[in-house]
C-alpha positions in Angstrom: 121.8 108.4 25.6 121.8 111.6 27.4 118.2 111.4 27.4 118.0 108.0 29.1 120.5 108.9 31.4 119.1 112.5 32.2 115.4 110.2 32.7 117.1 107.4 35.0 118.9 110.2 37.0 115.6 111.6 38.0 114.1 108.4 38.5 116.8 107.5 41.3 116.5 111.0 42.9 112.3 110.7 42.7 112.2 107.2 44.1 115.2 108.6 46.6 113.7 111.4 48.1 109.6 109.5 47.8 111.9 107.1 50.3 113.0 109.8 52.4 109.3 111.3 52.2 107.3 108.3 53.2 110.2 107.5 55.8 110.0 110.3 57.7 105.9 110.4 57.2 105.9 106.7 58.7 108.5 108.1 62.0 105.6 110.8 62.4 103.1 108.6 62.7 104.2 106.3 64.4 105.2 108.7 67.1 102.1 110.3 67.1 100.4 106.8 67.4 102.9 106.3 70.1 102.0 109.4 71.9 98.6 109.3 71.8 98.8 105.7 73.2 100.3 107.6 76.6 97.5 109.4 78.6 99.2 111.2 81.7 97.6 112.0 84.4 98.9 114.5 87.2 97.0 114.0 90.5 97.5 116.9 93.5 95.6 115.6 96.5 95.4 116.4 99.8 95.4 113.6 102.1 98.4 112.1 103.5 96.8 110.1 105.7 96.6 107.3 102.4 99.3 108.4 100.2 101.2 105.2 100.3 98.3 103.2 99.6 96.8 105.7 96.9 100.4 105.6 95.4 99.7 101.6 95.3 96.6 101.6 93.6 97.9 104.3 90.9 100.5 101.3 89.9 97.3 98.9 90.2 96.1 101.0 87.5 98.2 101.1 85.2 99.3 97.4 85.3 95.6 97.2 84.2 95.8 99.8 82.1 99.5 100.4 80.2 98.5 103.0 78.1 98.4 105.1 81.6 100.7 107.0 83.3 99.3 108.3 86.7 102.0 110.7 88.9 100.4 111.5 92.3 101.7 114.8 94.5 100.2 114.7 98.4 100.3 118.3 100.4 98.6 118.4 103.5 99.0 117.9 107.4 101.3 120.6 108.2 100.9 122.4 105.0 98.5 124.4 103.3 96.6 122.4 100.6 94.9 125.7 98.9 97.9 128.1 98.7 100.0 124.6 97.2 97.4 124.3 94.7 97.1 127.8 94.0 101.1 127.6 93.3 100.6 125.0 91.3 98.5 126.1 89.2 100.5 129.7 88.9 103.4 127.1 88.1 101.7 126.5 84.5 101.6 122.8 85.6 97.7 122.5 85.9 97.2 119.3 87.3 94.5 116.9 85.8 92.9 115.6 89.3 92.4 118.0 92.2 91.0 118.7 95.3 87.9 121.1 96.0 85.9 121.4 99.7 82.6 122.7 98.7 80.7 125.5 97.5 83.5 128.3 98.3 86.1 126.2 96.7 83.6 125.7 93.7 83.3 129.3 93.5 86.8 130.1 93.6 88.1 127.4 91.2 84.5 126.9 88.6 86.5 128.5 85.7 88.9 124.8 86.2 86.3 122.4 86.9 84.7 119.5 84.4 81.1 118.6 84.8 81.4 115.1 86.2 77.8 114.5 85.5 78.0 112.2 82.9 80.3 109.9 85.9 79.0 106.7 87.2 80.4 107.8 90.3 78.2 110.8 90.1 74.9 108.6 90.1 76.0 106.7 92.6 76.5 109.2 94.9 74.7 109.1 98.4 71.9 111.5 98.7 73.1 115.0 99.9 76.7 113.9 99.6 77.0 116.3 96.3 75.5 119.5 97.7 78.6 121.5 98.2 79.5 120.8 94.3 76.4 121.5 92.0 76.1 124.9 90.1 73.9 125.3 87.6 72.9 122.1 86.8 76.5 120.6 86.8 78.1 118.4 88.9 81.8 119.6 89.6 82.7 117.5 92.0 82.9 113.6 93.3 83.2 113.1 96.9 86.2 111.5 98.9 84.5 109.5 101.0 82.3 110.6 104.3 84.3 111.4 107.5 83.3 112.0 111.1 85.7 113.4 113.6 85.3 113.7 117.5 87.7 112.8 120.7 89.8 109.7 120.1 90.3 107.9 123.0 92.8 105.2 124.5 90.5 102.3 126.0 93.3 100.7 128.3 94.0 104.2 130.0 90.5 105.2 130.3 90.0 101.6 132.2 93.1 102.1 134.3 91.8 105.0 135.4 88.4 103.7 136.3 86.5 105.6 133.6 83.6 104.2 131.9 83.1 106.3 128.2 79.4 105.1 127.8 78.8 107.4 131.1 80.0 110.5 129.2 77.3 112.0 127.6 77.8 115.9 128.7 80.4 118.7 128.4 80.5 118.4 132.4 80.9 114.4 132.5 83.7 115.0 129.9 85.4 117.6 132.4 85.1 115.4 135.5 87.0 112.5 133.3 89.7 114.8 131.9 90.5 116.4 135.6 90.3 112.5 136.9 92.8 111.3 134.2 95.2 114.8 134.8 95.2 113.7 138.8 96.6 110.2 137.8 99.3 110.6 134.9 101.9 109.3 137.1 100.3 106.1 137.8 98.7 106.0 134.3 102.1 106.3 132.9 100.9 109.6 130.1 102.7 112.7 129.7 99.2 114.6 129.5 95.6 114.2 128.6 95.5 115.7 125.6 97.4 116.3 122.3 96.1 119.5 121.6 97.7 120.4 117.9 97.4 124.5 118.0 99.6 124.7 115.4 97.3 123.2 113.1 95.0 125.6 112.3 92.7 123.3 110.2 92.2 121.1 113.6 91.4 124.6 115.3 89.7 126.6 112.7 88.0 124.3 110.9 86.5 121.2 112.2 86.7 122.8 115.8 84.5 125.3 115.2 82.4 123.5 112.6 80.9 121.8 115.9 80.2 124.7 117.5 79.2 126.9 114.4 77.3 124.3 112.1 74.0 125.0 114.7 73.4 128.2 113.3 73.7 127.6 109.5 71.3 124.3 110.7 74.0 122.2 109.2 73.8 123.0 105.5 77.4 124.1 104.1 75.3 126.2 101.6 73.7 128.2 104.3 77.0 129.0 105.5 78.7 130.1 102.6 75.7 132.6 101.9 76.1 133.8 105.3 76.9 137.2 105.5 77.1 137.4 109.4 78.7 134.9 111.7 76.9 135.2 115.0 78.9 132.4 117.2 76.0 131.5 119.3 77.8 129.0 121.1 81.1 130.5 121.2 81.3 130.0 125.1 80.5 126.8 124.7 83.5 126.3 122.0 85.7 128.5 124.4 85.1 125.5 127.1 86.5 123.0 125.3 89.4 125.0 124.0 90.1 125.6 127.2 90.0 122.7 128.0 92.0 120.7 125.5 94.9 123.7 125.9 94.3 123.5 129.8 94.9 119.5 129.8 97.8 119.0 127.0 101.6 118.4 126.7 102.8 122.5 126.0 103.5 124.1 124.3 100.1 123.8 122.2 100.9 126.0 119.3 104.0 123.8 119.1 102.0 120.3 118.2 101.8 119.5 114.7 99.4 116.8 113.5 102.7 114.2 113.1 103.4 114.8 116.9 99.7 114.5 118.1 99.3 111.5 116.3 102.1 109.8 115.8 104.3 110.5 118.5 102.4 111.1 121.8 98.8 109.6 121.6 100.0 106.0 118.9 102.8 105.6 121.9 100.4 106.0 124.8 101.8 109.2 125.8 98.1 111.0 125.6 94.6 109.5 126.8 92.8 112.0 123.9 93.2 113.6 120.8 90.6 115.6 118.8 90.6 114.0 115.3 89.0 111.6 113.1 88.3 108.3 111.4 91.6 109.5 108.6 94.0 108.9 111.4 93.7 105.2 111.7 96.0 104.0 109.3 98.7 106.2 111.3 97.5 104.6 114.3 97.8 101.1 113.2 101.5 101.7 111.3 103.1 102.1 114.9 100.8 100.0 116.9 98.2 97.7 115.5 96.9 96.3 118.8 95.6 100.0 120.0 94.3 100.9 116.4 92.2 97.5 116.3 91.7 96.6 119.9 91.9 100.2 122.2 90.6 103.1 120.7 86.9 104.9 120.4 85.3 107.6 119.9 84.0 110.7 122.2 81.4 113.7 120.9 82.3 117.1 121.2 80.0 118.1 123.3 78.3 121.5 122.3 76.1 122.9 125.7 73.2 124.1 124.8 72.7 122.4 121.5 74.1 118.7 120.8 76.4 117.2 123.8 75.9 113.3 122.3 76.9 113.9 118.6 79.7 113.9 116.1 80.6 115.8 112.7 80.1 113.9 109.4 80.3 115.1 106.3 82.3 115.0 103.2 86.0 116.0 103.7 87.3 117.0 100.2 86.4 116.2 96.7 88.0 115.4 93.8 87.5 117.6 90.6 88.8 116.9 87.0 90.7 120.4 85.2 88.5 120.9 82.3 91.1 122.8 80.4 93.4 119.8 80.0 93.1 117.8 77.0 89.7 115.8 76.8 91.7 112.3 76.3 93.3 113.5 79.6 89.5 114.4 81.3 87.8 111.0 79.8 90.4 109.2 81.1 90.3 111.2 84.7 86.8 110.3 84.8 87.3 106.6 83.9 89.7 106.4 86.5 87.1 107.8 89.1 84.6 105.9 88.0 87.0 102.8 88.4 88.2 103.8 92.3 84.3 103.8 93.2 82.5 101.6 91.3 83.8 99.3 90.5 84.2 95.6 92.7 87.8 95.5 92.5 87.8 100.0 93.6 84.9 99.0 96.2 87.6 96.6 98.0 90.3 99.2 97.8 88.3 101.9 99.3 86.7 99.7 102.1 90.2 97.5 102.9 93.0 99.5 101.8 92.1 103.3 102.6 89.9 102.3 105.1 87.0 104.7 103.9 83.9 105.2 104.7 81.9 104.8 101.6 79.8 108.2 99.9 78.4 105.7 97.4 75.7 103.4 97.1 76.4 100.0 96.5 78.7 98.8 99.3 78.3 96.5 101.8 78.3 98.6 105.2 79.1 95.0 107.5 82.5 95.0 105.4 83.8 99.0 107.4 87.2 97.4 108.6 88.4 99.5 111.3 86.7 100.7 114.6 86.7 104.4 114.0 85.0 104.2 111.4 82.2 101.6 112.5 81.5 104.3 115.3 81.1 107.1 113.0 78.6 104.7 110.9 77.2 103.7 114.0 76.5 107.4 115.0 75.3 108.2 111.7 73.0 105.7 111.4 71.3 106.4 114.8 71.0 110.1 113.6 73.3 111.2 116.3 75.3 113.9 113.5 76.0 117.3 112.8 76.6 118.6 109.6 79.8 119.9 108.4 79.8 123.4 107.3 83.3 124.7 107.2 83.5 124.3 103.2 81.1 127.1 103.4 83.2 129.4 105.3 85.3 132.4 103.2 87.9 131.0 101.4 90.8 131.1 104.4 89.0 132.4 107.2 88.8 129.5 109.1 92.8 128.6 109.1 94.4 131.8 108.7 92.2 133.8 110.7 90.0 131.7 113.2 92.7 129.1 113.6 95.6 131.9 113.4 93.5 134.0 116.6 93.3 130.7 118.6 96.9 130.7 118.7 97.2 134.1 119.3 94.4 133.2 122.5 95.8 130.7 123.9 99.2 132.0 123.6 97.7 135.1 125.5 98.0 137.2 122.9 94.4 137.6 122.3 91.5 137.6 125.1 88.3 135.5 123.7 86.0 138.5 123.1 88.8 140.0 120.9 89.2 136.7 119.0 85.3 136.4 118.8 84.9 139.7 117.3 87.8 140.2 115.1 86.9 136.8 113.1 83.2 138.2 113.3 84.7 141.5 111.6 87.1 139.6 108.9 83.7 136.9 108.6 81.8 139.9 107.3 84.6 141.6 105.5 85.0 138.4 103.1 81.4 138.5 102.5 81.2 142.1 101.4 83.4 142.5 99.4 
């Protein structure tokens, strides 16, 4: 009896703890299953200018696809994109989507960045569009979208004040408009001319002096960032139309932030001009639709001596995967890339709802909604362009030292041949070292 009892004792306790075995076993799984079900991806991107409508399509994606979990983080118009990133990554949060500008950023960030060439994006690509981004043999990089920048003007104030813009074509027939338009701001009901945004260095530093600085690096971002030397050729020619953007604006210039420029003095009539581009419509259009669809165009910044009847195009940013995050997290990073531009359902998101210019083949061109960006394609396609080359400058010269001695020149801190050869000196000191 003890026997039997002693062997149905154990039995219990076997079948007991195989229960308590097989339980726990099945919870594991399960969760694991459960977990590996859930792919997260953690987006930092730069553009504000489409944040709520990126935000948008993140939830269109993941209706579509529920084992996705997409969390988006925007820096950029007053802040400082790189140093943000740069935290972010110090933070031990490595995101799985990012931003990179070209060949500098490439070089500074390769030891993060996937090979996307395996992407359908990747092929489909527009010629010279991926430039900035390939190292040996790799492709670490998609591009945003092509952008083209310039002088944004209000139609209705230019034909109050009698000026035709098909009649400017020269640094000097822009100067006789600008002093026309100051001599009638009463009657013309604007606070100024311009919206001259000094405090934003990236207006200043970068795409500023891109027009003036992409004629000696012949355009190609590569050719700048091998530079050693920056020459500025045409740097009287740039110091023109600082002068005369600073000259011609509401003041204090080192004041006007991107938000103000935009949004609150040239989307309210306030301003006849601002220097920015195609990424600024959507603002437009939020706090008046009638101007962003019906009143505004698009100027050249005229460069004497070189190209007076031509705008910047190029490829703003690009998005790069994090190779060091877990490869169900870079497939699907990829496949969600892929998706955004290739896709007919992502072609009608980027042409309708962010209002881009497409970098891709396979779009229709009649389908470019807004009038900003028709001009640029306009411009483009009747080879009226330069090239953008600030993604080849040292990584930070052109904001926190260009951009930094503008404010310091037109605050009258700094006289232009200091400005000139003090970036020429930090230019050279980057390079060198």
């Amino acid at each position: 009896m003890k026997t039997k009892k002693f062997l149905l004792t154990m039995l219990s306790l076997f079948l007991l703890l195989s229960t308590v075995l097989f339980g726990c076993s099945s919870s594991s799984t399960s969760e694991s299953k459960g977990s590996e079900k859930q792919v997260t991806l953690d987006i930092f991107q730069f553009k504000v200018e489409f944040k709520d409508q990126f935000e948008q399509v993140a939830k269109q994606y993941e209706n579509q696809n529920p084992g996705v979990k997409i969390n988006i983080t925007t820096v950029g118009g007053g802040e400082d994109y790189g140093v943000a990133l740069k935290s972010k990554f110090a933070s031990g949060e490595e995101p799985a989507i990012f931003n990179v500008g070209g060949p500098q950023d490439v070089a500074d960030w390769e030891a993060k960045l996937a090979d996307l060439s395996d992407t359908k994006a990747a092929a489909q690509a527009l010629e010279g569009t991926l430039d900035g981004v390939k190292k040996n043999g790799q492709i670490l990089g998609l591009p945003y979208n092509q952008e083209g920048y310039g002088l944004i003007y209000n139609k209705k104030i230019f034909a109050k004040a009698g000026i035709n813009p098909e009649n400017i074509k020269t640094y000097s027939d822009l100067e006789n408009a600008v002093k026309k338009l100051d001599a009638n701001k009463s009657s013309l009901g604007i606070d100024a001319v311009f919206a001259f945004p000094a405090k934003e260095t990236w207006v200043t530093g970068l795409h500023l002096s891109n027009v003036f600085l992409a004629p000696e690096f012949n355009s190609n971002v590569v050719n700048a960032f091998n530079a050693k030397t920056v020459e500025f050729k045409y740097g009287n020619a740039m110091k023109k139309l600082v002068d005369l953007q600073n000259k011609y604006s509401v003041q204090p210039t080192v004041s006007l932030d991107y938000s103000k420029q935009v949004e609150e003095l040239f989307s309210t009539g306030k301003v006849a001009m601002i220097q920015q581009g195609n990424w600024v419509y959507n603002s437009i259009a939020d706090i008046d639709p009638e101007l962003a669809e019906k009143n505004i165009g698009l100027l050249p910044i005229p460069v004497e001596g070189f190209k007076e009847d031509s705008i910047p195009v190029g490829v703003p940013m690009y998005w790069a995967v994090n190779k060091n995050k877990d490869q169900k997290v870079v497939a699907e990073a990829k496949k969600f890339l892929d998706w955004l531009y290739t896709s007919d359902e992502g072609k009608d998101i980027v042409l309708n709802k962010f209002k881009f210019i497409p970098a891709y083949k396979g779009y229709d061109s009649s389908k470019i909604s807004d009038p900003l960006s028709k001009e640029i394609y306009n411009y483009a396609q009747n080879g009226k362009t330069i090239g953008w080359v600030f993604m080849g400058y040292p990584t930070g010269w052109g904001m926190d030292k260009l951009g930094v001695n503008i404010q310091k020149y037109v605050s009258n801190k700094m006289t232009w041949d200091q400005l000139i050869a003090d970036s020429k000196k930090a230019w050279e000191e980057a390079r060198n070292k």
